[in-house]
N, C-alpha and C positions, 0 to 999 in steps of 0.2 A: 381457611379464613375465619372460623367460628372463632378460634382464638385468638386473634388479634387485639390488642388492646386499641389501637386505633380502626376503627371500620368504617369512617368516614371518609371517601376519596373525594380528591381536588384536581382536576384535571386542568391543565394550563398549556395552549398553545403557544411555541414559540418560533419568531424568525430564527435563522441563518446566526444572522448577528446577534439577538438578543440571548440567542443559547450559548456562545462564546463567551460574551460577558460574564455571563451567568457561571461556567463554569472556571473562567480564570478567578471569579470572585470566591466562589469554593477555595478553589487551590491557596489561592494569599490566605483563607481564612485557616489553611489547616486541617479543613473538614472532610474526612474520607466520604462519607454519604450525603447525597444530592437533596434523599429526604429532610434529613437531620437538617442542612442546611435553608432548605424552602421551609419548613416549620420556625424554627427558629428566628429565620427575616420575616415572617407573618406575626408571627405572635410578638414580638420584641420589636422589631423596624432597625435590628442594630445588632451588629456581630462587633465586638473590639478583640483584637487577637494583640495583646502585649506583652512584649518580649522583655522580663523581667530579672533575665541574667544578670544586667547590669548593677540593679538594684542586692543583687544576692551575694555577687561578688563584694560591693562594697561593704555590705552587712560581713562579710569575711571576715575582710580589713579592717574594719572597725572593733571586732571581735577579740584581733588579734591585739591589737593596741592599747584593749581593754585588757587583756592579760599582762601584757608586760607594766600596765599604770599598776595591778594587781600586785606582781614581781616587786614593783618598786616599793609600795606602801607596807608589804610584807616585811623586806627588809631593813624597812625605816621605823618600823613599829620595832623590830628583833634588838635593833641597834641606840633605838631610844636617842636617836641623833637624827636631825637633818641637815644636810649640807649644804650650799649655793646650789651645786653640780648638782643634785638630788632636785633642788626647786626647780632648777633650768627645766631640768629634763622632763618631771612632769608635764610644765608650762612647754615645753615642746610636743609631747604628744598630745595634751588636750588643743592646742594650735592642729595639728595634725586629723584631730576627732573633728572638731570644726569645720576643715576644708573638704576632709570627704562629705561630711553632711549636706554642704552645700553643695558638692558634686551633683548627691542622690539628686538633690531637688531640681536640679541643671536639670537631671540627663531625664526624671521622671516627666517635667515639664514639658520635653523635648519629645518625649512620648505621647503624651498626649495630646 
């Protein structure tokens, strides 16, 4: 115990039910350790565990789309031409950048 960086203990009695609680709120948080988790709700008053897949995926998609507007401008510079078909298409993917964006902000609102 001389080692320890914390050597301050906190003892806390708990009902039946309040221990229950206590560790399903663990579990939803993700948190392997009971300590980690009781320090954490002390010092902070607040655990947020978000699930930011959605967000990462979109950043993907976006990514992708951002490449092929690249593809295009590439070959519009080479070609020293723009077409209709060439304008559409842009004006379609930035429609396309637009509606994901507003996904993120759906689904990120939706999060929190």
């Amino acid at each position: 115990m001389a080692n320890r960086a914390r050597k301050n203990e906190l003892k806390v009695y708990l009902s039946d039910e309040e221990q229950e609680i206590i560790n399903k709120k663990i579990e939803e948080a993700g948190i392997k350790n009971k300590s980690a988790y009781v320090r954490k709700m002390l010092c902070d008053g607040l655990i947020i565990n978000v699930d930011l897949s959605i967000i990462k995926d979109h950043n993907s998609q976006i990514s992708k789309i951002g490449n092929n507007l690249n593809q295009i401008t590439k070959q519009l510079n080479a070609l020293n031409y723009i077409s209709p078909e060439d304008v559409k298409r842009v004006e379609e993917i930035t429609k396309e950048i637009k509606k994901m964006q507003r996904e993120i902000l759906l689904n990120f609102q939706e999060i929190i």
